[in-house]
C-alpha positions, 0 to 999 in steps of 0.5 A: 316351571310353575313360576315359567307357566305363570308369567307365559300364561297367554301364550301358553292357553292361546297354543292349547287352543289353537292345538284342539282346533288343529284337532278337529279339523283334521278329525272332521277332514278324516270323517268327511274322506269317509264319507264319499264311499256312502255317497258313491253307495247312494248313487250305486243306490240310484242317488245322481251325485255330481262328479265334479261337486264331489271333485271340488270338496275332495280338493277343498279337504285336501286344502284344508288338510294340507293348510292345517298341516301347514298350520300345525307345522308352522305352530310346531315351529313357533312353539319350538322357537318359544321353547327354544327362547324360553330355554335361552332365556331360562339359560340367561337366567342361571347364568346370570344367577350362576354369575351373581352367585361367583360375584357373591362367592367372590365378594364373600372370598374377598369379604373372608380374605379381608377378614383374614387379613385383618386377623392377621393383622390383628394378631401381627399386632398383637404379637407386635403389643406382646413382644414390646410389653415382654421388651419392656419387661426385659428391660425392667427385669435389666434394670432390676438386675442392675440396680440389685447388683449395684445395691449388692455391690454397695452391701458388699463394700458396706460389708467389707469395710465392717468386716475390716473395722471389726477385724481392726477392733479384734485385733486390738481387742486381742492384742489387749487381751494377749498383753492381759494374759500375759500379764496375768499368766505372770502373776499366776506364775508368781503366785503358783511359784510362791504357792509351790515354794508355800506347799513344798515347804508344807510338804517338807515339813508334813514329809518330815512330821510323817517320817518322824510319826512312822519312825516313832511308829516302827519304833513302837511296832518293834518295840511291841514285836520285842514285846510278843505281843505281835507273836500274840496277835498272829496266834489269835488270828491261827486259831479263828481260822483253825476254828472255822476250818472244815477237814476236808476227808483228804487232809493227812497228818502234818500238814504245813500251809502258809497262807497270804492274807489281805485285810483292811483296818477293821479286820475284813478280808479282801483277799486270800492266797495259799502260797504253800502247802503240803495238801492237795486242791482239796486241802487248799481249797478247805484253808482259803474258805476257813479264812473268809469264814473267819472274817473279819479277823481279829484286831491287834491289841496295839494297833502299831502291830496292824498290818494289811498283807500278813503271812500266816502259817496254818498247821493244824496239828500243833 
């Protein structure tokens, strides 16, 4: 509105004043009816007034009234139809600003459509640029593939040809070696076979010297048993173990034991057995433990006589 008031700024005094006049006309009309009646008190009062004077301003102020109405009404109606085109004009106003702002609105949709088409574009093309890169890139991967298979394929041949050639120079090489085994195993066949013939006829002879050595050994051993000396050395041996023989409580009179012994060379006992006897557990026990005391047992004087399993009898009461 204080924009409306600054470009109807004339019009808008000039009907302010003519409104103040109206005003005061109609205030000095409504003052002058009144007075009439103090005119009347006057001539009540002996004041001579003319009637007819009297009659004229009442018609003179009932014509200004009536043309003041008329003026009022008339401004009534102008300022109506100044506010009626100020409104109308106030009215072309927004419309046309409202139309502005739609063709503004439009041009800014058609400004943002546009701006989505070139987007859409934009990305139609991008996706276009990608999907011929990654094209691309399948074909280069195609053509990388292809080429390794074909450097594979060449790999493999080469392979197989090696392969072949070297199954080629192993069979050859086999071959030979087979024929040297062959060869070889043959003269170690010879050589085992004269060997054999070598070592059977060394163990014919040591076989014939040690039958010999044992015979002339039986010879001397029976020779020597003829001699009492064997009956010499199993006494020996009764009586180390007579002498290292614990009675035990239990052991009666005439007691008769044969014992079985395992010695080595020097006499030490490996191994002791009662086969026989005429005692009980405890009796047993006692001669066992007085053989191993009385180890190592003593040596034969001629070692012919040696044996490793001797049969002793043990019969302390003799």
């Amino acid at each position: 509105m204080p924009a409306f008031l600054r470009q109807h700024s004339g019009s808008t005094l000039f009907s302010v004043a003519l409104h103040a006049a109206l005003f005061a006309v109609l205030a000095f009309g409504f003052d002058f009816t009144r007075r009439p009646p103090a005119a009347q008190q006057l001539a009540i009062e002996a004041t001579v007034v003319d009637q007819a004077f009297i009659e004229q301003q009442q018609r003179q102020l009932e014509e200004q009234q009536q043309e003041a109405r008329r003026a009022a009404e008339e401004e009534r109606r102008r300022l109506e139809a100044e506010e009626r085109e100020r409104a109308e004009a106030e009215a072309a106003r927004l419309a046309e600003q409202q139309e502005e702002q739609r063709r503004a609105q439009e041009q800014r949709q058609r400004e943002e459509e546009q701006a989505r088409e070139a987007e859409r574009q934009r990305q139609l093309q991008a996706e276009a640029e990608a999907a011929e890169r990654e094209r691309q890139a399948e074909e280069a991967r195609i053509r990388e593939q292809q080429e390794a298979e074909r450097r594979r394929q060449e790999e493999e041949e080469r392979r197989r040809a090696e392969a072949e050639r070297q199954r080629r120079e192993e069979e050859e090489r086999q071959r030979r070696e087979e024929e040297e085994r062959q060869r070889l195993a043959e003269e170690q066949r010879r050589r085992e076979e004269e060997a054999r013939r070598e070592a059977e006829a060394r163990r014919q002879a040591e076989l014939e010297a040690e039958l010999q050595r044992a015979a002339a050994e039986e010879a001397e051993r029976l020779a020597a048993r003829r001699s009492g000396e064997f009956e010499q050395y199993i006494l020996l041996i009764q009586n180390r173990i007579q002498q290292n023989w614990i009675r035990p409580a239990s052991a009666r009179p005439g007691l008769d034991c044969t014992v079985q012994v395992a010695q080595i060379p020097s006499g030490e006992v490996i191994n002791v057995r009662v086969a026989a006897c005429n005692g009980d557990d405890a009796v047993v026990r006692s001669i066992e433990a007085a053989v191993l005391r009385a180890s190592p047992l003593p040596r034969p004087p001629n070692p012919a006589l040696f044996e490793r399993n001797l049969n002793i009898r043990f019969i302390p009461d003799e």
